[in-house]
C-alpha positions as CSV (number, residue, x, y, z in Angstrom):
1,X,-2.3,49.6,-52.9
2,X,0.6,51.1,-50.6
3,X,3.8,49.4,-50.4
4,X,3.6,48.7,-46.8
5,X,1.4,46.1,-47.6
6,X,2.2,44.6,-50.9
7,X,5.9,43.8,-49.5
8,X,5.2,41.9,-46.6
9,X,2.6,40.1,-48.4
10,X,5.3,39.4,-51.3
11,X,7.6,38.0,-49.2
12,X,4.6,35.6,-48.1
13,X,3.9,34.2,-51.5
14,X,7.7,33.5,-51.7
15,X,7.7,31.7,-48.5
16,X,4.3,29.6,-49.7
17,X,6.2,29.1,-53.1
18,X,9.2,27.5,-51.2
19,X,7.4,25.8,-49.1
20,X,5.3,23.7,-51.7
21,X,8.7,23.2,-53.6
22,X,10.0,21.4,-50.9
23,X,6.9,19.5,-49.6
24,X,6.7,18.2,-53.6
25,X,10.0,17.0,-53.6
26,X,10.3,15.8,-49.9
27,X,6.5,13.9,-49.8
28,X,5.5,13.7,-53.0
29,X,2.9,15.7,-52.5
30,X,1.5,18.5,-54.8
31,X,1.9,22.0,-53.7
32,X,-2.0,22.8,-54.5
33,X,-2.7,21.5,-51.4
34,X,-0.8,23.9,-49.6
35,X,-0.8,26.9,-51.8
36,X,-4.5,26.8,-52.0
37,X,-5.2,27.9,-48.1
38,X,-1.8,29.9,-48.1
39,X,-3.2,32.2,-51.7
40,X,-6.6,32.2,-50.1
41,X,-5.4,34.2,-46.5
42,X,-2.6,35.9,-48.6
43,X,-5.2,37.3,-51.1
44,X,-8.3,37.7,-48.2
45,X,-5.5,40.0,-46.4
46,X,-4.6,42.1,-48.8
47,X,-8.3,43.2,-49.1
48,X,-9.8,41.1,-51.9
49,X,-12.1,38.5,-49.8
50,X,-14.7,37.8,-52.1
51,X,-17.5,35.5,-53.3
52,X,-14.8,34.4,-56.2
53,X,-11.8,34.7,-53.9
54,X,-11.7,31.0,-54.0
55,X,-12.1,30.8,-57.7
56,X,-8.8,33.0,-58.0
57,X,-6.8,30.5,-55.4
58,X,-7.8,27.1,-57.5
59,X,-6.8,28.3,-61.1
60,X,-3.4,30.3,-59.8
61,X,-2.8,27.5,-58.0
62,X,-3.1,24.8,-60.9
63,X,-0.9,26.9,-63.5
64,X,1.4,26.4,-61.0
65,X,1.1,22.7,-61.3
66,X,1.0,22.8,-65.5
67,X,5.1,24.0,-64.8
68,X,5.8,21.7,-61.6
69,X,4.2,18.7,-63.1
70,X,5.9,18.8,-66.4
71,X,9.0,19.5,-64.7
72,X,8.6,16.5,-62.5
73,X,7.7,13.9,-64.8
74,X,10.5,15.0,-67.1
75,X,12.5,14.2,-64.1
76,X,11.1,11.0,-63.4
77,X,10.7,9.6,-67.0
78,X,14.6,10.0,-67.3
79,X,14.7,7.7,-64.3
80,X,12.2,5.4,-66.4
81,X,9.3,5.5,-63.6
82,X,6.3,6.6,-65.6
83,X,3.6,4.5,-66.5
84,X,3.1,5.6,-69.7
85,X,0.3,3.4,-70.9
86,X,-1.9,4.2,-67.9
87,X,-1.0,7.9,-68.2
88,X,-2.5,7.6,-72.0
89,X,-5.2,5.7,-70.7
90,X,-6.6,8.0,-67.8
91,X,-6.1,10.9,-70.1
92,X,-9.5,11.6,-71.6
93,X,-11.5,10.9,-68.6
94,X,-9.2,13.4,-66.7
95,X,-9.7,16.2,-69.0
96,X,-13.9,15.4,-69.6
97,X,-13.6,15.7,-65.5
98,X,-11.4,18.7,-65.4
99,X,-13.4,20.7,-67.9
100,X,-16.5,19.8,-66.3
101,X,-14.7,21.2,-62.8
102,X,-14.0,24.7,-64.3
103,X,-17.2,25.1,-65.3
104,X,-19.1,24.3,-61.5
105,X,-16.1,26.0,-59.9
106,X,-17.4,29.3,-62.1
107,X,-20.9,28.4,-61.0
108,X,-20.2,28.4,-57.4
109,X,-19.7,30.7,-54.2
110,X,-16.4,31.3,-52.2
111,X,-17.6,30.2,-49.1
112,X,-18.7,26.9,-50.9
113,X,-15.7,25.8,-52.3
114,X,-14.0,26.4,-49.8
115,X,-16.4,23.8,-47.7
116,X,-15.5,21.4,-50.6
117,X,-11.7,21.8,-50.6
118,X,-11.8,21.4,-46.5
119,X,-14.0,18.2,-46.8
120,X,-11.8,16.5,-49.8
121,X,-8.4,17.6,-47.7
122,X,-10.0,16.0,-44.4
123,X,-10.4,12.7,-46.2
124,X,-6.9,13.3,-47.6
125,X,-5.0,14.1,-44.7
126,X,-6.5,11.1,-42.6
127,X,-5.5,9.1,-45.3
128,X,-2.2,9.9,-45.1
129,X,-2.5,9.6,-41.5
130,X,-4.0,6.1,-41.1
131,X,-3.2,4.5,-44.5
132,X,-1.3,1.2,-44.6
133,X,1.1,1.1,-48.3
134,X,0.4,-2.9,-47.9
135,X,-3.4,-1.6,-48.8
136,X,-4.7,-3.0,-51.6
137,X,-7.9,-3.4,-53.5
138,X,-6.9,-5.1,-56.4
139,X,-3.5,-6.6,-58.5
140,X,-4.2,-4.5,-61.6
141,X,-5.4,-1.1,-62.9
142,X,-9.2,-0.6,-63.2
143,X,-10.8,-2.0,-66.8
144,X,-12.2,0.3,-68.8
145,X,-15.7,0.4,-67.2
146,X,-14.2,1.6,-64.1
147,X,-11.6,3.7,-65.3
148,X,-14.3,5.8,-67.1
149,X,-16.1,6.5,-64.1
150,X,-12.6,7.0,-61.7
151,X,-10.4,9.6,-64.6
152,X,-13.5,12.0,-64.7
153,X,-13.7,12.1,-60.8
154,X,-10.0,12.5,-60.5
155,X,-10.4,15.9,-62.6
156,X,-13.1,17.0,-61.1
157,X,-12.1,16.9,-57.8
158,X,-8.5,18.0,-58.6
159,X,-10.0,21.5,-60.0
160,X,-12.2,21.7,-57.3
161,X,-9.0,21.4,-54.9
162,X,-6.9,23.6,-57.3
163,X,-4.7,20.4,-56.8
164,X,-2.7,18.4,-59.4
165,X,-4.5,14.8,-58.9
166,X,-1.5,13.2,-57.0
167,X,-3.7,12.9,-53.9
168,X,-6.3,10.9,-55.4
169,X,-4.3,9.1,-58.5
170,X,-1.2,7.8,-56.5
171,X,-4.0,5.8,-53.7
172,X,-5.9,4.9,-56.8
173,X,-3.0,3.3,-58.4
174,X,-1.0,2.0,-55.3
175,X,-4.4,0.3,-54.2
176,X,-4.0,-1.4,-57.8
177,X,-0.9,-2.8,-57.0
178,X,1.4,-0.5,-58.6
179,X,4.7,0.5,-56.6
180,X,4.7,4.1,-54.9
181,X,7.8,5.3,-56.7
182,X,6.2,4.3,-60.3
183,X,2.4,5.5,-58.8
184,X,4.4,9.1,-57.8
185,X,5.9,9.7,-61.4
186,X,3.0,8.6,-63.0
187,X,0.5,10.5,-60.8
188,X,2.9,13.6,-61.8
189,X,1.8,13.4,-65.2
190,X,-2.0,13.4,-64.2
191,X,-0.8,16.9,-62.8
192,X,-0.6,18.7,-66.4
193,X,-3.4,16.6,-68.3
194,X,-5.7,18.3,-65.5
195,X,-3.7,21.4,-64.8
196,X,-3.8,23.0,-68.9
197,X,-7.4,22.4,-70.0
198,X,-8.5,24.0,-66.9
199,X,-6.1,26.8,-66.6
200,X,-7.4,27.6,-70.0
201,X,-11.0,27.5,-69.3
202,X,-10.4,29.4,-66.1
203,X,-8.4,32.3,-68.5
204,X,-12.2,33.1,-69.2
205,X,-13.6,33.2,-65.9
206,X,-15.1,36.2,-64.8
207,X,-14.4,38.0,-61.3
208,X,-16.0,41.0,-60.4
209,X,-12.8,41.2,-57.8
210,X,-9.5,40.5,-58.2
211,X,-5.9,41.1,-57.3
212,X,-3.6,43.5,-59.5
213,X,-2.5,41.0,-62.5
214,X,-5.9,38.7,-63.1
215,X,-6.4,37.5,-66.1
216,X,-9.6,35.8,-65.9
217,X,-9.1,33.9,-62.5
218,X,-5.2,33.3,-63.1
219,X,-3.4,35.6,-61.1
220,X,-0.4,35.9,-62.8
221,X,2.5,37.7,-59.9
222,X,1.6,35.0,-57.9
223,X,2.0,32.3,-60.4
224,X,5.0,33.7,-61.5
225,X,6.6,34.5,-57.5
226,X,5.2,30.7,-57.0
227,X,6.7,28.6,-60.0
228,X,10.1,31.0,-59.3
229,X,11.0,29.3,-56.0
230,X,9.2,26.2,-56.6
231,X,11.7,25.4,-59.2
232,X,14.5,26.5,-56.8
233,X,13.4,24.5,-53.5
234,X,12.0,21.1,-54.9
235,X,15.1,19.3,-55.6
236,X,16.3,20.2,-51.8
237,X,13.4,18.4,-51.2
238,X,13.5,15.3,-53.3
239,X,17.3,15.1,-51.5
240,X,15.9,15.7,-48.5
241,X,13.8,12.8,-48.7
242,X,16.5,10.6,-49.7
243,X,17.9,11.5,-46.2
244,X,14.9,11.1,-44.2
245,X,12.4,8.8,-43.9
246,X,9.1,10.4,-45.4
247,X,6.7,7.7,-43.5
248,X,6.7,10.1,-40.4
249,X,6.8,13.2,-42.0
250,X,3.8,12.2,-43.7
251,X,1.8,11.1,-40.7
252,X,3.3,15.1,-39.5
253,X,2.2,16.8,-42.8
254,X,-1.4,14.7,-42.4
255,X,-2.2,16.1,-39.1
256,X,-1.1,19.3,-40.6
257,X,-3.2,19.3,-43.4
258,X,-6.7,18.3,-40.8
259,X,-5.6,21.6,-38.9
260,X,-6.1,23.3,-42.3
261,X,-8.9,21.8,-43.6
262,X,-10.6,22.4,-40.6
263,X,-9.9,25.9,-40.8
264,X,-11.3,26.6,-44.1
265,X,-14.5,24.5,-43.3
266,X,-14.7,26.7,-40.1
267,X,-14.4,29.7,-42.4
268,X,-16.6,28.4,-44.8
269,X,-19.4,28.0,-42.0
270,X,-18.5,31.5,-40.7
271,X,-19.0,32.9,-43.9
């Protein structure tokens, strides 16, 4: 592959690496929503459209998230805002569910996944559009009888989103009546517990077509350009967000994040 194209297309995956950094620190948001899309045109330019493409965009994507998540709730613990006991709690259900997500994701078509990903980031980004933080469902976390059905869904749909589980665990628990900041650092942790079991199990993943660097459906570069400027750009965001008030840039990134969705539902249709 010449030059000419692998540079401008570099400097792309540095731009999406920043870019997640800050919307992870600014919004609280994981960047697996927004590198997902970005590593899915990035990779579909550079010639490698495929019916695994999207395989290739989920697993780079979440060992992104194994590095940002541990980072982040390192960073959070020292401010003493996990949750520790329903970290340990939604652990095993998480994993069952990630495990479980691997092996459909394997099983299934670009186009597919891609219709999945655009449906579960519609619901997410009118969420953030229309939802209240006074919502609640209940004053406590779920017992065990709906906790085991809730932790396996929340790493199954996290896979299948190439996403770290902060857009499904932080409603989950602030619906339950725990307080954003502590539902953010805890929802962090759900990050790595679904992020390395699945990474793994997508190390032997096999695609017929692939980017330079792919092991399995990891693609390394990427990971690597990605957790690089990541680590350099998310604590501009988290003190950006101590200067700004995140309730309208979360409506903004919402909208945002319909436009995208609908886009990869409109290419999943197309293809």
């Amino acid at each position: 592959m010449d030059v000419a194209t692998l540079l401008p297309m570099l400097a792309l995956v540095l731009a999406i690496g920043a870019l997640a950094g800050v919307l992870a620190g600014l919004l609280g948001v994981g960047g697996g929503i927004v590198l997902v899309p970005a590593f899915y045109y990035t990779f579909a330019g550079l010639g490698f459209d495929s019916p695994e493409l999207m395989q290739i965009c989920l697993a780079t994507s979440l060992a992104t998230i194994i590095v940002t998540s541990a980072r982040s709730v390192a960073a959070h613990h020292r401010k003493g805002a996990v949750e520790w006991p329903i970290l340990k709690r939604w652990t095993p259900g998480i994993v069952v569910g990630a495990v479980i997500g691997v092996l459909v994701a394997a099983q299934l078509r670009s186009d597919t996944l891609q219709a999945i990903f655009g449906g579960l980031a519609l619901t997410i980004g009118f969420y953030m559009l229309l939802g209240k933080s006074q919502w609640r469902i209940g004053h406590e976390m779920p017992g065990l009888g709906l906790r085991s059905v809730l932790s396996p869904m929340v790493g199954f749909l996290s896979v299948l989103m190439g996403i770290g589980g902060g857009s499904f665990g932080v409603p989950i628990m602030t619906l339950h009546g725990v307080p954003i900041h502590r539902a953010v650092a805890t929802a962090a942790g759900f990050g790595a517990i679904i992020a390395v079991p699945s990474v793994i199990a997508f190390l032997f993943v096999t695609v017929a077509v692939a980017p330079p660097g792919t092991i399995g459906a990891v693609n390394i570069p990427a990971f690597l350009v990605v957790i690089a400027m990541t680590l350099l750009t998310a604590p501009l965001g988290a003190r950006l967000a101590h200067a700004l008030d995140p309730k309208p840039l979360k409506r903004v990134f919402g909208a945002f994040l319909l436009v995208v969705a609908a886009n990869m539902l409109r290419g999943a249709w197309a293809g």
